[in-house]
C-alpha positions in Angstrom: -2.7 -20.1 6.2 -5.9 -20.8 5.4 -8.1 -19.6 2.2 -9.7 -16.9 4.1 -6.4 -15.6 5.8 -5.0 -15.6 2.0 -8.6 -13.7 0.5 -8.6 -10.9 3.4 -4.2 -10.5 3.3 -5.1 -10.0 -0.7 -8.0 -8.0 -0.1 -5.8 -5.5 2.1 -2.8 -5.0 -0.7 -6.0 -3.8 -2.6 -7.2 -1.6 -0.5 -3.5 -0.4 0.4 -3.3 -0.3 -3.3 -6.7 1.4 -4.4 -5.8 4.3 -1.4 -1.7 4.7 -3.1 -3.7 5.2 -6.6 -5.1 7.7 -4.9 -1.8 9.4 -3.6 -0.2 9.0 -6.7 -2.5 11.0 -8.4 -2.6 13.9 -6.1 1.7 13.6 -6.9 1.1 13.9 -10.3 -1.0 16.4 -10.4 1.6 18.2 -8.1 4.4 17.6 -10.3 6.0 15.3 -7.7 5.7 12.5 -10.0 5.8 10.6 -13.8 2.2 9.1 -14.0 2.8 5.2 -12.6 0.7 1.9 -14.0 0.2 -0.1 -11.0 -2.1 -2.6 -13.7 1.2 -5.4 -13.2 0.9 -5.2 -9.8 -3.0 -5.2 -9.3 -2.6 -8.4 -11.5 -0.2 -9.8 -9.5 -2.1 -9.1 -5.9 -5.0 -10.5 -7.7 -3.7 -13.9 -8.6 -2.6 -14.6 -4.9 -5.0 -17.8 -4.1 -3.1 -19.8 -1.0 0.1 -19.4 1.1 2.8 -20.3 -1.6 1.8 -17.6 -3.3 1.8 -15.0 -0.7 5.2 -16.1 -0.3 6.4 -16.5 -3.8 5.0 -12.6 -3.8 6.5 -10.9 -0.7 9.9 -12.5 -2.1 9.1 -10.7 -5.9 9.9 -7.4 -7.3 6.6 -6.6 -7.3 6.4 -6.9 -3.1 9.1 -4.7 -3.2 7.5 -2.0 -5.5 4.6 -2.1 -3.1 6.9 -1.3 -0.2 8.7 1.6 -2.1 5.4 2.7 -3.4 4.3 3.2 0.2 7.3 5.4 0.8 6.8 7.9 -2.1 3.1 8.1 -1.1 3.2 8.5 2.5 5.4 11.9 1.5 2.6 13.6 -0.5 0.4 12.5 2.5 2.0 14.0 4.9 2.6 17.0 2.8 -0.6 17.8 1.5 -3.4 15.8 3.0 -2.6 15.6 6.8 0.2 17.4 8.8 2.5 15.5 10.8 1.9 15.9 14.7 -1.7 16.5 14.0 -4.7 15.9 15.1 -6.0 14.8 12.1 -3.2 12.7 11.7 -4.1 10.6 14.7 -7.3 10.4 13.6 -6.9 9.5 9.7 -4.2 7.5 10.2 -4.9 4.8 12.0 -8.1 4.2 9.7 -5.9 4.1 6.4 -5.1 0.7 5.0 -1.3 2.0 4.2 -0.8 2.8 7.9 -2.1 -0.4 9.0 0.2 -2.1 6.3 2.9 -0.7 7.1 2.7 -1.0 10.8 2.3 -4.9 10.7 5.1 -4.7 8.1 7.2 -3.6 10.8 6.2 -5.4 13.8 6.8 -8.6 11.7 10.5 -7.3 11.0 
């Protein structure tokens, strides 16, 4: 993987992360949950440089926390931002970062 693969692969987790900031808010506000510091895991995005540490990172805790992070999130999407089986879903969707996380996360499963 070369140093440009490695900047835009961290570049994404921050845009995935900057848009579940975002989502967790709008949970918090709704009561759905505790306010969350993502600073650790900002930090830890931050710091990936070359291929060993994307690795070392997708087999930490915090890669993990990413992953369940997307979860939670994509449930106060869904239930306050855009409906399932929507238009707008089709639309906004496929332009968010999480959707297009997620759906290389599972085609590389």
């Amino acid at each position: 993987m070369s140093k440009e693969q490695v900047g835009y692969l961290r570049e994404e987790y921050l845009k995935v992360l900057d848009r579940l900031e975002c989502l967790l808010r709008i949970g918090v506000k709704r009561g759905l949950y505790e306010p969350y510091n993502l600073n650790e895991l900002k930090h830890q995005i931050k710091k990936l440089r070359n291929e060993q540490d994307i690795i070392n990172f997708k087999n930490s805790e915090y890669y993990q926390e990413l992953c369940d992070l997307l979860v939670l999130c994509g449930s106060v999407c869904c239930r306050f931002l855009i409906p399932p089986d929507s238009l707008l879903q089709i639309y906004f969707c496929h332009q968010c970062p999480i959707f297009r996380f997620e759906e290389r996360l599972y085609q590389n499963e």
